[in-house]
C-alpha positions as CSV (number, residue, x, y, z in Angstrom):
1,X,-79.6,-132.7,-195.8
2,X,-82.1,-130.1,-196.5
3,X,-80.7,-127.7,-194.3
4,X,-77.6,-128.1,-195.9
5,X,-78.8,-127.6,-199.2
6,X,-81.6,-124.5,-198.0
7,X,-78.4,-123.2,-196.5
8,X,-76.6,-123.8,-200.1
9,X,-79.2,-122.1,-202.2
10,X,-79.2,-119.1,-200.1
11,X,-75.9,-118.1,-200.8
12,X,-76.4,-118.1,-204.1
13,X,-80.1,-116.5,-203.3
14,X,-82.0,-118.6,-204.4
15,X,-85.5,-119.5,-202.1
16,X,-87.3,-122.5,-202.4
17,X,-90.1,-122.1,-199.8
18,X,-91.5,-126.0,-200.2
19,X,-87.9,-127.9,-200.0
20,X,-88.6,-130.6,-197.5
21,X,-87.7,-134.2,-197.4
22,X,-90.5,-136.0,-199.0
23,X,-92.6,-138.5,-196.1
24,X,-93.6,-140.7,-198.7
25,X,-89.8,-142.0,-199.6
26,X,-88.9,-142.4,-196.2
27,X,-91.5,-145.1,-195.8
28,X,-90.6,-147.3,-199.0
29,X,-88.1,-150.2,-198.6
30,X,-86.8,-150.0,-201.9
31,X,-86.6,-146.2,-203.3
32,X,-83.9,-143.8,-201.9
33,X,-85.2,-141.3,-199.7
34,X,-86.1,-138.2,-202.1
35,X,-86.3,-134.2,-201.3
36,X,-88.9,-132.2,-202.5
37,X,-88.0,-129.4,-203.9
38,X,-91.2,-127.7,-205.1
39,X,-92.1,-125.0,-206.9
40,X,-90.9,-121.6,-207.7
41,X,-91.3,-118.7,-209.8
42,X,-89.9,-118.3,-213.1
43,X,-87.3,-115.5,-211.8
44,X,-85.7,-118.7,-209.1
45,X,-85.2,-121.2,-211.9
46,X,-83.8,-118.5,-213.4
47,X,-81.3,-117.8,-210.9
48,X,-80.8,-121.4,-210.0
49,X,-79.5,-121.9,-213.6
50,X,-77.4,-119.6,-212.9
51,X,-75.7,-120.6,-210.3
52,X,-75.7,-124.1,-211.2
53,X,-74.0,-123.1,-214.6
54,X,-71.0,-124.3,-215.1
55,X,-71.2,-126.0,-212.1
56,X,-69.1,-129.1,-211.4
57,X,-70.6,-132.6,-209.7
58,X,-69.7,-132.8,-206.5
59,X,-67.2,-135.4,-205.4
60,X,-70.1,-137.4,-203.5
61,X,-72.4,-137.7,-206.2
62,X,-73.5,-140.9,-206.9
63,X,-72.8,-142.1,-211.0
64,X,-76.7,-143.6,-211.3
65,X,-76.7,-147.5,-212.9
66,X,-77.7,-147.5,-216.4
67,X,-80.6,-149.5,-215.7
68,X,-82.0,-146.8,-212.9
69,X,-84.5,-144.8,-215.0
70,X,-86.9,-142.1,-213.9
71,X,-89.6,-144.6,-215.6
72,X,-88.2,-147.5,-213.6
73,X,-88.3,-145.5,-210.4
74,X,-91.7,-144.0,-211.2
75,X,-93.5,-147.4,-211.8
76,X,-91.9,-148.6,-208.4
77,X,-93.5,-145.6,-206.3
78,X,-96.9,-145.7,-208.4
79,X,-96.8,-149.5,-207.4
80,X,-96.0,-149.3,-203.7
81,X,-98.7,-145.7,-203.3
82,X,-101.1,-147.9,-205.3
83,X,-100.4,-151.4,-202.7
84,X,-100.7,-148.4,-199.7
85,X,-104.5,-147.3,-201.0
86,X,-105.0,-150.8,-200.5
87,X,-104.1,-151.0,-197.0
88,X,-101.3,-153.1,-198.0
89,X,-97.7,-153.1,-196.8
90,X,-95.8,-152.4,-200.2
């Protein structure tokens, strides 16, 4: 997927030099696997907006469940790197 998406960005030129799929989500049982996408400078968000503007969601795009919050998915990941500094399996 980030291939595809690297692939994606550069058409519309925008670089993001860090976008990698994120090791730590591919080890929990219950989060999604994520993709980092990094930092950039202030001129790539700039053209990513554009680009993105006016853009349409894709046909693929999951609708999230009104109950999956970033605060929700944030306590989950804090609990399961916290349970991994312990030595446990989360």
């Amino acid at each position: 997927m980030t291939k595809d998406l690297r692939k994606a960005l550069a058409r519309v030129g925008v670089v993001l030099p860090s976008l990698c799929p994120d090791p730590v989500s591919y080890e929990h049982r219950y989060l999604p696997p994520l993709v980092e996408l990094g930092r950039c400078t202030m001129d790539v968000a700039r053209r990513l907006t554009h680009a993105l503007d006016g853009a349409p969601p894709g046909p693929d795009e999951p609708v999230p469940h009104p109950q999956d919050t970033v605060a929700e998915r944030l306590s989950i990941a804090t609990a399961y790197v916290n349970a991994r500094s312990r030595g446990e399996r989360a």
